[in-house]
C-alpha positions, 0 to 999 in steps of 0.5 A, spaced: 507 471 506 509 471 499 508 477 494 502 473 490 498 472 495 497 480 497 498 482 490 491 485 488 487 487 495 485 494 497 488 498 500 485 501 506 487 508 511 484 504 518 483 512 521 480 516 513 476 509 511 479 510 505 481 507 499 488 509 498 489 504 491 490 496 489 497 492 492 498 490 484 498 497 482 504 500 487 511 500 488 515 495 492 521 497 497 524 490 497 530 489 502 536 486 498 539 481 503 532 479 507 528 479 500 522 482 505 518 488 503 519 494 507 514 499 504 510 500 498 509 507 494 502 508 493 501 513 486 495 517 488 491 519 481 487 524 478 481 522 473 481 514 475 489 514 473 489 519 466 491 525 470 498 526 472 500 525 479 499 529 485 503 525 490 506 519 494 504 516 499 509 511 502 506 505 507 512 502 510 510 494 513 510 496 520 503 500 518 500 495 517 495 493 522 490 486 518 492 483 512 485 479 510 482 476 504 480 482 500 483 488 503 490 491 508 488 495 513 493 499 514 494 507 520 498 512 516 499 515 522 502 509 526 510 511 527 
């Protein structure tokens, strides 16, 4: 699955039903050697992205529980 086609779906925490932020707008930890992501960084915001961070929330590609058409579903809790 290439970057362009899951750039832009909801992520969602599968246990909170919560939405965690938007693919597009985290960062990527991308394995040099593979070119395969390994985990992105989700920037949690205050005021709808106008306030300052709070924290980070890192989801690594084992997390990942469904990849559909318009979200990833993913358990922050799955080690």
């Amino acid at each position: 699955m290439r970057l362009s086609e899951i750039s832009g779906k909801e992520i969602i925490d599968y246990d909170k039903g919560e939405r965690l932020g938007v693919l597009g707008q985290t960062d990527l930890v991308i394995d040099e050697e593979t070119g395969k992501i390994e985990s992105f960084i989700i920037p949690s915001m205050k005021w709808f992205g106008l306030g300052k961070k709070e924290k980070e929330v890192t989801v690594y590609w084992r997390q990942i529980i469904k990849i559909g058409a318009d979200m990833i579903i993913i358990d922050v809790d799955k080690e």
